[in-house]
mmCIF file of the N, C-alpha and C atoms, coordinates in Angstrom:
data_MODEL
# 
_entry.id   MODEL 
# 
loop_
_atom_site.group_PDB 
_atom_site.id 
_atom_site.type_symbol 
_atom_site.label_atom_id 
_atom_site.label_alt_id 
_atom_site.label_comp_id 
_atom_site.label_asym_id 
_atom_site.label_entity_id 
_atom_site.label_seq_id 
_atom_site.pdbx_PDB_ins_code 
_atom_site.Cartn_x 
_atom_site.Cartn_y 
_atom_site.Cartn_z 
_atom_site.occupancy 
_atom_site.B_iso_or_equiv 
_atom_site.pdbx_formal_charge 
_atom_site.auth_seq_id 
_atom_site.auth_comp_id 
_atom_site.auth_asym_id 
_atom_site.auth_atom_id 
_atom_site.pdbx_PDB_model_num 
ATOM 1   N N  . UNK A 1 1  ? -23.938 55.371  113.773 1.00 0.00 ? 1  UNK A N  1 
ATOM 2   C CA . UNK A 1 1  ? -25.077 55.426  114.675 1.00 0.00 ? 1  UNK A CA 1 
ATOM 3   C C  . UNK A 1 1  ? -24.608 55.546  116.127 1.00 0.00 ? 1  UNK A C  1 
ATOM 4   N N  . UNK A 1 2  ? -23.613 54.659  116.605 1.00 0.00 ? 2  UNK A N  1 
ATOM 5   C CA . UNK A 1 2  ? -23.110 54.816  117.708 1.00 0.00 ? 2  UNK A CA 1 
ATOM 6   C C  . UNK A 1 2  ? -22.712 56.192  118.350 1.00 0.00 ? 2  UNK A C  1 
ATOM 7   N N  . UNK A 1 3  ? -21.920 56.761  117.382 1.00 0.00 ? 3  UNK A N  1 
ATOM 8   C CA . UNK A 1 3  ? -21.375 58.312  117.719 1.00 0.00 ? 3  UNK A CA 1 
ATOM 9   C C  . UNK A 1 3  ? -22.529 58.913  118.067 1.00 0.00 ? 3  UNK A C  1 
ATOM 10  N N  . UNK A 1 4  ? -23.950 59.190  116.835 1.00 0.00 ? 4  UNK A N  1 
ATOM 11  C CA . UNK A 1 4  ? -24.467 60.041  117.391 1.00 0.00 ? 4  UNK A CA 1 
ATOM 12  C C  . UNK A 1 4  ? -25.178 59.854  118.979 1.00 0.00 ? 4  UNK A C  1 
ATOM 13  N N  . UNK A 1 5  ? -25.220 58.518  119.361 1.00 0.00 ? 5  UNK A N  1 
ATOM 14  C CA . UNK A 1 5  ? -25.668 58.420  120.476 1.00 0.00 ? 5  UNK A CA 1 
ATOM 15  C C  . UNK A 1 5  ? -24.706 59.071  121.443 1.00 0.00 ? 5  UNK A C  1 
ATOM 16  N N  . UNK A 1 6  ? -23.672 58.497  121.609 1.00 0.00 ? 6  UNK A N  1 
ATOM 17  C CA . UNK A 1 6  ? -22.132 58.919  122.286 1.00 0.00 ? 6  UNK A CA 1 
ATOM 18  C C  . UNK A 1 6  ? -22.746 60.079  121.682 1.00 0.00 ? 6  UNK A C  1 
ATOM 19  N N  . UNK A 1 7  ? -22.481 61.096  120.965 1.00 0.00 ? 7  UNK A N  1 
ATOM 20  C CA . UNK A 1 7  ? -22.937 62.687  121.143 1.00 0.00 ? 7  UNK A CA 1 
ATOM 21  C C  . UNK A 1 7  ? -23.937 63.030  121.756 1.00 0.00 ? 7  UNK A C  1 
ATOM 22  N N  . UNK A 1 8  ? -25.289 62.323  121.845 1.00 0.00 ? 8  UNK A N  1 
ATOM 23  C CA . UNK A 1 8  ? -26.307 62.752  122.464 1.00 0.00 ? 8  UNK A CA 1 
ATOM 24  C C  . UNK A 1 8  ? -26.416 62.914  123.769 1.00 0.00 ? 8  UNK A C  1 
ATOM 25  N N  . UNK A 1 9  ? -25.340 61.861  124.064 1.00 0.00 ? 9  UNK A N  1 
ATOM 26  C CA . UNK A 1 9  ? -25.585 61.866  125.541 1.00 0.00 ? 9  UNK A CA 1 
ATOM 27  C C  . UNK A 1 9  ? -24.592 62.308  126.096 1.00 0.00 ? 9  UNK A C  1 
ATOM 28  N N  . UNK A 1 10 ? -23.261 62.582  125.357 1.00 0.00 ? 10 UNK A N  1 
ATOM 29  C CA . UNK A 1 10 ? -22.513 63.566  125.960 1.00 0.00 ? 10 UNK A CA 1 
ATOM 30  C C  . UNK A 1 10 ? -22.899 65.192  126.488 1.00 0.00 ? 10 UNK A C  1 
ATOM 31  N N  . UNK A 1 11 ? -23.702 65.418  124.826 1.00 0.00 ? 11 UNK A N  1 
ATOM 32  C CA . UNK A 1 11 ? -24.597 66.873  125.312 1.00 0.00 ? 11 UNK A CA 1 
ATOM 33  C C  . UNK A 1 11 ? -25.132 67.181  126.412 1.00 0.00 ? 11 UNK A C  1 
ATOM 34  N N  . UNK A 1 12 ? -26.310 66.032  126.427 1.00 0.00 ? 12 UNK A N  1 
ATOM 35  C CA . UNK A 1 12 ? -27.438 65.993  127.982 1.00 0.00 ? 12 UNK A CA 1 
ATOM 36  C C  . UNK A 1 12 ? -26.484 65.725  128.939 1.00 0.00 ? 12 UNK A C  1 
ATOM 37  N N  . UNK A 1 13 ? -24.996 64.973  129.168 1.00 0.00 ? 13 UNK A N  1 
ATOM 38  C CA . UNK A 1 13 ? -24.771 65.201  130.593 1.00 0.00 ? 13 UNK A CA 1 
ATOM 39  C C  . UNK A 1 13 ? -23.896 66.833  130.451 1.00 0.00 ? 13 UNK A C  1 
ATOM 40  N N  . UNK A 1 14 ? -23.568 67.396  129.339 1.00 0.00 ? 14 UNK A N  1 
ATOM 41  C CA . UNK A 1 14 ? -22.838 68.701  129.517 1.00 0.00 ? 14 UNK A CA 1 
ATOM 42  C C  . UNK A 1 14 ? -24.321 69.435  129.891 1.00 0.00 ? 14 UNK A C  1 
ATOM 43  N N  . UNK A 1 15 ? -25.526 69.449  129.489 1.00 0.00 ? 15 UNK A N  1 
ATOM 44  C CA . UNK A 1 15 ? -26.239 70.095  130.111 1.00 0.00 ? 15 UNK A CA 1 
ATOM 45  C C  . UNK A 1 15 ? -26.945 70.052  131.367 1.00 0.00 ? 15 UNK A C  1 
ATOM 46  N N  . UNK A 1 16 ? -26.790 68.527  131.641 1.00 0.00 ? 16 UNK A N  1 
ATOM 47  C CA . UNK A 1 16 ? -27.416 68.235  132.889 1.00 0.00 ? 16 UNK A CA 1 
ATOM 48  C C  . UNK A 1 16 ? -26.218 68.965  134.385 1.00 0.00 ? 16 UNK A C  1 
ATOM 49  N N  . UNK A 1 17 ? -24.913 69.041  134.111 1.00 0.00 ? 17 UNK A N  1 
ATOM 50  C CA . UNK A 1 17 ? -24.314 69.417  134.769 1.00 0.00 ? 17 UNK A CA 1 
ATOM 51  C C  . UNK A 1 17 ? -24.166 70.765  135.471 1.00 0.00 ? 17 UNK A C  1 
ATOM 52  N N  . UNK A 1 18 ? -25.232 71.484  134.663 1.00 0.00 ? 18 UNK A N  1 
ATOM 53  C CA . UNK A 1 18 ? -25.896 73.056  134.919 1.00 0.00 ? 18 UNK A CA 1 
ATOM 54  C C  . UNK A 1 18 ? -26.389 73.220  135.964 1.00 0.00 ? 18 UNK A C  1 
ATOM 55  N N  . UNK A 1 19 ? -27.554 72.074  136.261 1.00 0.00 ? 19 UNK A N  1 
ATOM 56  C CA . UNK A 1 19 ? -28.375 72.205  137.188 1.00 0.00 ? 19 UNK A CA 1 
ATOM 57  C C  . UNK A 1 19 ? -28.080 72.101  138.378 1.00 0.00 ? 19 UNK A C  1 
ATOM 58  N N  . UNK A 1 20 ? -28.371 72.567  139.387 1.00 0.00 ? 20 UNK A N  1 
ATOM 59  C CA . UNK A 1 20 ? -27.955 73.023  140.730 1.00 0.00 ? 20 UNK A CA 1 
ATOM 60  C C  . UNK A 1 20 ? -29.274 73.595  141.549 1.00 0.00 ? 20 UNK A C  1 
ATOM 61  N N  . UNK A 1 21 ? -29.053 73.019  142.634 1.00 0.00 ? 21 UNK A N  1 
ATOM 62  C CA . UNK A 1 21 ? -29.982 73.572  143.636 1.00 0.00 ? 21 UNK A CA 1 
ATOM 63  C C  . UNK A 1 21 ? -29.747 75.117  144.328 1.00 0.00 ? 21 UNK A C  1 
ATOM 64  N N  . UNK A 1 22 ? -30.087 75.718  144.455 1.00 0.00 ? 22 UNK A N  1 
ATOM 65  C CA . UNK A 1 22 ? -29.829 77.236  144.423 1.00 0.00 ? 22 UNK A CA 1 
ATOM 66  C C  . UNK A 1 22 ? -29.967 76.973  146.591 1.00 0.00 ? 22 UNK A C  1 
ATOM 67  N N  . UNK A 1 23 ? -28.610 77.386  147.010 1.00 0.00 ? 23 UNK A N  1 
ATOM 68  C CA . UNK A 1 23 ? -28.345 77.706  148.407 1.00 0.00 ? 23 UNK A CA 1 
ATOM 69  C C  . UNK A 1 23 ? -28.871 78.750  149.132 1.00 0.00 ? 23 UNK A C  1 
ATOM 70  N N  . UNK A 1 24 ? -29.647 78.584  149.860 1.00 0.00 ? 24 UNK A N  1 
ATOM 71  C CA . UNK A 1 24 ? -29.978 80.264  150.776 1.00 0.00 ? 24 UNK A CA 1 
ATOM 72  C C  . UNK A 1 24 ? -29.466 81.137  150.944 1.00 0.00 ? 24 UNK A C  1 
ATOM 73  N N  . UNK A 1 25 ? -28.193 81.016  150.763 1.00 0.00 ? 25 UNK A N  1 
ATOM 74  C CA . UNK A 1 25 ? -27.261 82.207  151.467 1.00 0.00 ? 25 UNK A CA 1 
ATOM 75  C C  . UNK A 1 25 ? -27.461 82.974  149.813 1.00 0.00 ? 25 UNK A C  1 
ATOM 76  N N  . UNK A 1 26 ? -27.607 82.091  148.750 1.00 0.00 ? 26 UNK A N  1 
ATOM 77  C CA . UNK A 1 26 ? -27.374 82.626  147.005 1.00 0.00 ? 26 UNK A CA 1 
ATOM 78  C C  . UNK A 1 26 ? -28.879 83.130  146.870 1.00 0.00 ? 26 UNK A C  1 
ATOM 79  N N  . UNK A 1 27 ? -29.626 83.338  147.553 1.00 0.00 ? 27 UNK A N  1 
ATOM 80  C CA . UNK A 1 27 ? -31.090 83.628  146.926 1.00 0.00 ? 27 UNK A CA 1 
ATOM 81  C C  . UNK A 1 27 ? -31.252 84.994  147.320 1.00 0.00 ? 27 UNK A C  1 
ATOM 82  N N  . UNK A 1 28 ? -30.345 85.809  148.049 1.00 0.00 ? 28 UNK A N  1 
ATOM 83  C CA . UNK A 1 28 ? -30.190 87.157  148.148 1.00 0.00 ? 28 UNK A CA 1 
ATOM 84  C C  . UNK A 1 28 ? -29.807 88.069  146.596 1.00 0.00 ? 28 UNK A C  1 
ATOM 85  N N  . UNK A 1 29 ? -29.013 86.988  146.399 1.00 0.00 ? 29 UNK A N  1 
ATOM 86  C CA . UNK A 1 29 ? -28.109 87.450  145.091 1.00 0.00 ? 29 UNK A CA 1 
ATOM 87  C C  . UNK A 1 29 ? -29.273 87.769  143.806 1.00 0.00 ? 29 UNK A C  1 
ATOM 88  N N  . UNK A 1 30 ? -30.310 86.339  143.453 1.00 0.00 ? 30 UNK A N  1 
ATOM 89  C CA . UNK A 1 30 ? -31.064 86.208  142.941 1.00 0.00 ? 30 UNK A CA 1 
ATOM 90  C C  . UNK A 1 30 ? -32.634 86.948  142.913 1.00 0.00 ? 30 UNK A C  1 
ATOM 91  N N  . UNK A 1 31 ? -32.486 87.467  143.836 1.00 0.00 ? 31 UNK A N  1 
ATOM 92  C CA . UNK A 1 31 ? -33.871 88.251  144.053 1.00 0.00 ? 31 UNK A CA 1 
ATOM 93  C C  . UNK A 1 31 ? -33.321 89.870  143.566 1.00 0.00 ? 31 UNK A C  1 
ATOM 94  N N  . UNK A 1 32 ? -32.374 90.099  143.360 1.00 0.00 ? 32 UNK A N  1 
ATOM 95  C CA . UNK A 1 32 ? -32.185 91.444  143.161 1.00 0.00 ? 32 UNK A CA 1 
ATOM 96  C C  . UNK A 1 32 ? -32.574 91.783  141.690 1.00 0.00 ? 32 UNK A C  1 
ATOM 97  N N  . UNK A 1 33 ? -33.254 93.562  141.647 1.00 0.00 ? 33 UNK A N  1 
ATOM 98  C CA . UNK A 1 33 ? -33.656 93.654  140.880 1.00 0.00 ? 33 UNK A CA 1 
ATOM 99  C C  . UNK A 1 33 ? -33.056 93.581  139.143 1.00 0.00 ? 33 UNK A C  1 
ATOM 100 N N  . UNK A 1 34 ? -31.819 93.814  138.903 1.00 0.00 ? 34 UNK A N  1 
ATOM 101 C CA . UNK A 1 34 ? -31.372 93.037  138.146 1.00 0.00 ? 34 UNK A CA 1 
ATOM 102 C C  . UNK A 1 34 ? -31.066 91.712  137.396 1.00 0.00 ? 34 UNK A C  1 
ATOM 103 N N  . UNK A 1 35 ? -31.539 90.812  137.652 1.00 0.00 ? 35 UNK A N  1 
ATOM 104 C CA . UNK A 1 35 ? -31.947 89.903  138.121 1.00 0.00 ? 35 UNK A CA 1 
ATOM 105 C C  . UNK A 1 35 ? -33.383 89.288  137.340 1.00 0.00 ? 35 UNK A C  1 
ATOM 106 N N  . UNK A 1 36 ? -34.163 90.559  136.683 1.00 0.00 ? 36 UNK A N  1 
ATOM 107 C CA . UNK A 1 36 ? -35.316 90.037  136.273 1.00 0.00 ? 36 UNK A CA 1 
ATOM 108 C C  . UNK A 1 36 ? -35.347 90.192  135.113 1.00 0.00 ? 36 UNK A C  1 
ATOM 109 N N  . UNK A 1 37 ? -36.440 88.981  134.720 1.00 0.00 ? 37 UNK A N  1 
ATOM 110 C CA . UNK A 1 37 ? -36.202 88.962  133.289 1.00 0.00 ? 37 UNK A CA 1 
ATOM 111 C C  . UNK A 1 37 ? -37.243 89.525  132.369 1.00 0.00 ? 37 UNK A C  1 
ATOM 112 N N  . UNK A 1 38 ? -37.775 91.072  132.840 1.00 0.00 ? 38 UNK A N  1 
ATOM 113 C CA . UNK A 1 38 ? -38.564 91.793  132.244 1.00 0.00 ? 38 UNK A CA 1 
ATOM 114 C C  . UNK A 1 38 ? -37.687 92.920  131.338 1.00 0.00 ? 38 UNK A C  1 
ATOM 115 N N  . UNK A 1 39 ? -37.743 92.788  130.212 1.00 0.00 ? 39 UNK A N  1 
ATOM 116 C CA . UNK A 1 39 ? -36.818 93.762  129.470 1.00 0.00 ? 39 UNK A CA 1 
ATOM 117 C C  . UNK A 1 39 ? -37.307 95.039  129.486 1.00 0.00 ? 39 UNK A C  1 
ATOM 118 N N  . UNK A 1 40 ? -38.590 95.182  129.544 1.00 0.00 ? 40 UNK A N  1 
ATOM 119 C CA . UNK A 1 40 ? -38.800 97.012  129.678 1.00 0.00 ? 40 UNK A CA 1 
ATOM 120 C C  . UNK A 1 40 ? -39.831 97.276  131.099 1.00 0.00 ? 40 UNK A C  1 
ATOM 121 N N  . UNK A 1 41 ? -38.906 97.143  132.341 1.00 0.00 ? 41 UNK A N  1 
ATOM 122 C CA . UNK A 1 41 ? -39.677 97.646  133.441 1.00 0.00 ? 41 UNK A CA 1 
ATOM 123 C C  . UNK A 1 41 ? -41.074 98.455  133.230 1.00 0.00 ? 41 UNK A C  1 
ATOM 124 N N  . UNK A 1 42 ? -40.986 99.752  132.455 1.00 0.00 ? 42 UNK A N  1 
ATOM 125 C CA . UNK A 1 42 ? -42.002 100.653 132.594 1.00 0.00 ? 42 UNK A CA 1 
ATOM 126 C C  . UNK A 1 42 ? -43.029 99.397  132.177 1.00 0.00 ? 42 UNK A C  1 
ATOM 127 N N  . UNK A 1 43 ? -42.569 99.099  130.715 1.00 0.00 ? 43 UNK A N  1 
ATOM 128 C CA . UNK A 1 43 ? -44.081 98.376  130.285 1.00 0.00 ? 43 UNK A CA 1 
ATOM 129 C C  . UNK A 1 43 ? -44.402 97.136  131.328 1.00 0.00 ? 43 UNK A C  1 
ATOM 130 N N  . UNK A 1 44 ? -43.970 96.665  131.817 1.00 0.00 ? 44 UNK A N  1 
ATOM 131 C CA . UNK A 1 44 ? -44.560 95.519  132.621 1.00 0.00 ? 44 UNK A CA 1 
ATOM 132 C C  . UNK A 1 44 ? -45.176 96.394  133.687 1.00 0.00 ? 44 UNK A C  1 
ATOM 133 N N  . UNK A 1 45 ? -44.571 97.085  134.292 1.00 0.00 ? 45 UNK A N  1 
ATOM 134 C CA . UNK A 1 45 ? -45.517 98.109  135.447 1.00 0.00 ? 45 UNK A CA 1 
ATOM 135 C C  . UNK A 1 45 ? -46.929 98.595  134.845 1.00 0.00 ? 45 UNK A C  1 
ATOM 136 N N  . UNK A 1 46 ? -47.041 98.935  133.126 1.00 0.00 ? 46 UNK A N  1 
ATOM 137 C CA . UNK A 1 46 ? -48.173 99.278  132.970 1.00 0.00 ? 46 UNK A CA 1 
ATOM 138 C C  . UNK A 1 46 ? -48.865 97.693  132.676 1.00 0.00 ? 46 UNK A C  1 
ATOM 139 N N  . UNK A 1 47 ? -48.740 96.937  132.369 1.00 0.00 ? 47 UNK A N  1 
ATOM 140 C CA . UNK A 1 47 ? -49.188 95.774  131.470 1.00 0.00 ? 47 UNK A CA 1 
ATOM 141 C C  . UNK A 1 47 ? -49.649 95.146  133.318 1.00 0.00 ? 47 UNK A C  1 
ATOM 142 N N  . UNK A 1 48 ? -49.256 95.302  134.117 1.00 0.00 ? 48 UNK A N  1 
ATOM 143 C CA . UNK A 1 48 ? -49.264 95.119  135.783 1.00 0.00 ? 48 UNK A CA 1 
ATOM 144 C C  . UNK A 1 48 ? -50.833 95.830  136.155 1.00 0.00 ? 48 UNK A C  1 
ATOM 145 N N  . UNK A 1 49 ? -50.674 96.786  136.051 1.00 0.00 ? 49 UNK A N  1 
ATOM 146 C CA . UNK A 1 49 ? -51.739 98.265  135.984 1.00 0.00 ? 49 UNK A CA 1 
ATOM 147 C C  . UNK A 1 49 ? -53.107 98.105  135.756 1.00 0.00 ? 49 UNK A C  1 
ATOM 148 N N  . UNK A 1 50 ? -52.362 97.835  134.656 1.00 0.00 ? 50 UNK A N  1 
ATOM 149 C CA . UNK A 1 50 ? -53.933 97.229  133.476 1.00 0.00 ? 50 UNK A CA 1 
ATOM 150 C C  . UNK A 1 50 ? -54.397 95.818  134.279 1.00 0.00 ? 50 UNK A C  1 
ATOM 151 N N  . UNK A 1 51 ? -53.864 94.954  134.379 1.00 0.00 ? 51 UNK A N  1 
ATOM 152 C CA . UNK A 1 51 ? -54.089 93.864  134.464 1.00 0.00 ? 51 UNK A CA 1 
ATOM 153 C C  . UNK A 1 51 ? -54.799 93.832  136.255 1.00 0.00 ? 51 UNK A C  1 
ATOM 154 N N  . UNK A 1 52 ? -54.053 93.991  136.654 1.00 0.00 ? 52 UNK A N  1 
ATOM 155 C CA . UNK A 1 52 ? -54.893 94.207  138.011 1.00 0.00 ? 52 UNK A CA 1 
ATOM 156 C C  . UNK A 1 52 ? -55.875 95.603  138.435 1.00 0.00 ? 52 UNK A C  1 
ATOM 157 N N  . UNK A 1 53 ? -56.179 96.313  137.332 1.00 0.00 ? 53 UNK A N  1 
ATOM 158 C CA . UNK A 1 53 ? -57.231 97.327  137.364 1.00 0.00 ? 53 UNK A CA 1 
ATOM 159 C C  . UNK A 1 53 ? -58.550 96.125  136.938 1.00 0.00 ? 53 UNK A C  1 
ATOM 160 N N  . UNK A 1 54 ? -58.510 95.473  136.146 1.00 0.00 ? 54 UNK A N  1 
ATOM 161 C CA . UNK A 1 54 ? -59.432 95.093  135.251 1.00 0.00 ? 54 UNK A CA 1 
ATOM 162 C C  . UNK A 1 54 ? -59.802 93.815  136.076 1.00 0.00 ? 54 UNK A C  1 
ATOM 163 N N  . UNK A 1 55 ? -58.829 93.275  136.867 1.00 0.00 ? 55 UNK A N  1 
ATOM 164 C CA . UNK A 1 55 ? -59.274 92.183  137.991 1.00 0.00 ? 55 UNK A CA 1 
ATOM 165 C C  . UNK A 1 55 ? -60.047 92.580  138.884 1.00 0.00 ? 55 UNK A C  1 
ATOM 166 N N  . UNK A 1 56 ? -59.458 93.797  139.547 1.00 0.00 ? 56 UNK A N  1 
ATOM 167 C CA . UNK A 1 56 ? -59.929 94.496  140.678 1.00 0.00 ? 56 UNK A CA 1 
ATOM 168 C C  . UNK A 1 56 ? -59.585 93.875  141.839 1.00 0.00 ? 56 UNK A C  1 
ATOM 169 N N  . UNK A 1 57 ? -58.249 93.661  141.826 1.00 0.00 ? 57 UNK A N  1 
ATOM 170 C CA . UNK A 1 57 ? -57.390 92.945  142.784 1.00 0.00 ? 57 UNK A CA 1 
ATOM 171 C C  . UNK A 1 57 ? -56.009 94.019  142.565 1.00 0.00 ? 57 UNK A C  1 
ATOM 172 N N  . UNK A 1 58 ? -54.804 93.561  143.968 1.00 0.00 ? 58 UNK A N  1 
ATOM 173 C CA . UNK A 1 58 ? -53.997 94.242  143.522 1.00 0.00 ? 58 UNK A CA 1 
ATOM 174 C C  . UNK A 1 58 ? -52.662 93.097  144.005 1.00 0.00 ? 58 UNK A C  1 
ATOM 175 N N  . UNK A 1 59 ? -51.860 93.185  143.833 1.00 0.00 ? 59 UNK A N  1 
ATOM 176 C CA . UNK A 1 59 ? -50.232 92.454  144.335 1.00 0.00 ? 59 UNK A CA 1 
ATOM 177 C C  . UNK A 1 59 ? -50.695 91.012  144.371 1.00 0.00 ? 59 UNK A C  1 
ATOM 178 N N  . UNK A 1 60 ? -49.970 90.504  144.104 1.00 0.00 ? 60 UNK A N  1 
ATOM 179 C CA . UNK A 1 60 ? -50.041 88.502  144.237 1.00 0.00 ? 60 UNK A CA 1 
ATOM 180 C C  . UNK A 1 60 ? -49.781 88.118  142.668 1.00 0.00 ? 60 UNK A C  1 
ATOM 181 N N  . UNK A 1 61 ? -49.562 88.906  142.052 1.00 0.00 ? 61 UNK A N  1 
ATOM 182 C CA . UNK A 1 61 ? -49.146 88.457  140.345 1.00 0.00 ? 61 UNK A CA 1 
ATOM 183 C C  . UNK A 1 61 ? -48.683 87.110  140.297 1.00 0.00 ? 61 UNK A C  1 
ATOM 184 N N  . UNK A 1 62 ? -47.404 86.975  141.266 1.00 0.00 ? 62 UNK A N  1 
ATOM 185 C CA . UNK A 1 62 ? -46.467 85.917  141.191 1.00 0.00 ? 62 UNK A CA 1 
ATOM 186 C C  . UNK A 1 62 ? -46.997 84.850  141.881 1.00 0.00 ? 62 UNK A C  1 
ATOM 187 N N  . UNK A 1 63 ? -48.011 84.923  142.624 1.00 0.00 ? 63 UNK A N  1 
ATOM 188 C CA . UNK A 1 63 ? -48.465 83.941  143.486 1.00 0.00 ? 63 UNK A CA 1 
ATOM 189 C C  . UNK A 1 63 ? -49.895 83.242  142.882 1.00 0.00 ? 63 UNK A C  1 
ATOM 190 N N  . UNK A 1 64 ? -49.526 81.591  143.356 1.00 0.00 ? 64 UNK A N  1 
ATOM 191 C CA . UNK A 1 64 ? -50.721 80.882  142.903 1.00 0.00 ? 64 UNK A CA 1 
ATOM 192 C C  . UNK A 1 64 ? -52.010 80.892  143.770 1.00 0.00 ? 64 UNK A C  1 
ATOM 193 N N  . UNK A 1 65 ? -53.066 80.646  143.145 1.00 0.00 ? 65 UNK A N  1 
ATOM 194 C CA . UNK A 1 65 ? -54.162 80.755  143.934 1.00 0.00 ? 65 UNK A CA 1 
ATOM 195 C C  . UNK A 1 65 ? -55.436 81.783  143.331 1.00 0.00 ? 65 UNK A C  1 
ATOM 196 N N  . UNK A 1 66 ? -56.221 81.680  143.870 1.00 0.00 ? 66 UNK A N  1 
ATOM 197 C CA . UNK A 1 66 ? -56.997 82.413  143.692 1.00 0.00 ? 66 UNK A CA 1 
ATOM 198 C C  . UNK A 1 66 ? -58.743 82.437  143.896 1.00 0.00 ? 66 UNK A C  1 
ATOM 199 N N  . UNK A 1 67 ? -59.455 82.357  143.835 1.00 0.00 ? 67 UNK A N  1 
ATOM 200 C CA . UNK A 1 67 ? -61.055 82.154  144.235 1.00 0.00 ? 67 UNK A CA 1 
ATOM 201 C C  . UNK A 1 67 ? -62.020 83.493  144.517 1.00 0.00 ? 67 UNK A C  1 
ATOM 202 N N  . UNK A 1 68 ? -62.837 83.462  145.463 1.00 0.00 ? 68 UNK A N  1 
ATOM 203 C CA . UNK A 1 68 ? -63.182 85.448  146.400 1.00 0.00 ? 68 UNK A CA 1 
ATOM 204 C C  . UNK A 1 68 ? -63.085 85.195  147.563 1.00 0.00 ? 68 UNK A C  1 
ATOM 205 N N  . UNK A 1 69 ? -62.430 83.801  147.900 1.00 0.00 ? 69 UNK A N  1 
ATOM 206 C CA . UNK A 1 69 ? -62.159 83.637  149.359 1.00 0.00 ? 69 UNK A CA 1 
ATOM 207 C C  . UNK A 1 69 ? -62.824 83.529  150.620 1.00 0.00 ? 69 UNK A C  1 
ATOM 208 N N  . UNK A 1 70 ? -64.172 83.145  150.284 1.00 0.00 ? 70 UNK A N  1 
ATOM 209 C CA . UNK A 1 70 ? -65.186 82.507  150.692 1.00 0.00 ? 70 UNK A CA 1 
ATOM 210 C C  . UNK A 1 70 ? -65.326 81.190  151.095 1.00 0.00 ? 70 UNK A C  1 
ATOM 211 N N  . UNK A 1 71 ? -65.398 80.561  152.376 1.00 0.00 ? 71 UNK A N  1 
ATOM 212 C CA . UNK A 1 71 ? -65.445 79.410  152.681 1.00 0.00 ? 71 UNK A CA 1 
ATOM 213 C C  . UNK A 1 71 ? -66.512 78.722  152.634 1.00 0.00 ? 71 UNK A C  1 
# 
């Protein structure tokens, strides 16, 4: 019983040791278009298309929010 604990928590700190705060100077690196994790560009551009035809909105995909912006 002991081991598997001693294993469990050896794992979580080998995985916890991943995590990292991402530096400014590294978020150049990260924004590039390679970088994304859409496997077939075209189709997300159409699945994009569609999706904001049918809203009747356009750009802000990635961004939270939303309402008709009426105070």
């Amino acid at each position: 019983m002991n081991q598997i604990i001693l294993l469990a928590v050896l794992t979580s700190c080998i995985f916890a040791s991943g995590c990292s705060t991402v530096k400014p100077w590294q978020r150049g690196y990260l924004s590039k278009d390679i970088m994304t994790s859409a496997v077939d560009p075209l189709g997300s551009s159409l699945d994009n298309h569609i999706y904001f035809s049918k809203e009747g909105s356009s750009g802000g995909g990635q961004a939270a929010g939303g309402g008709c912006g009426c105070n």
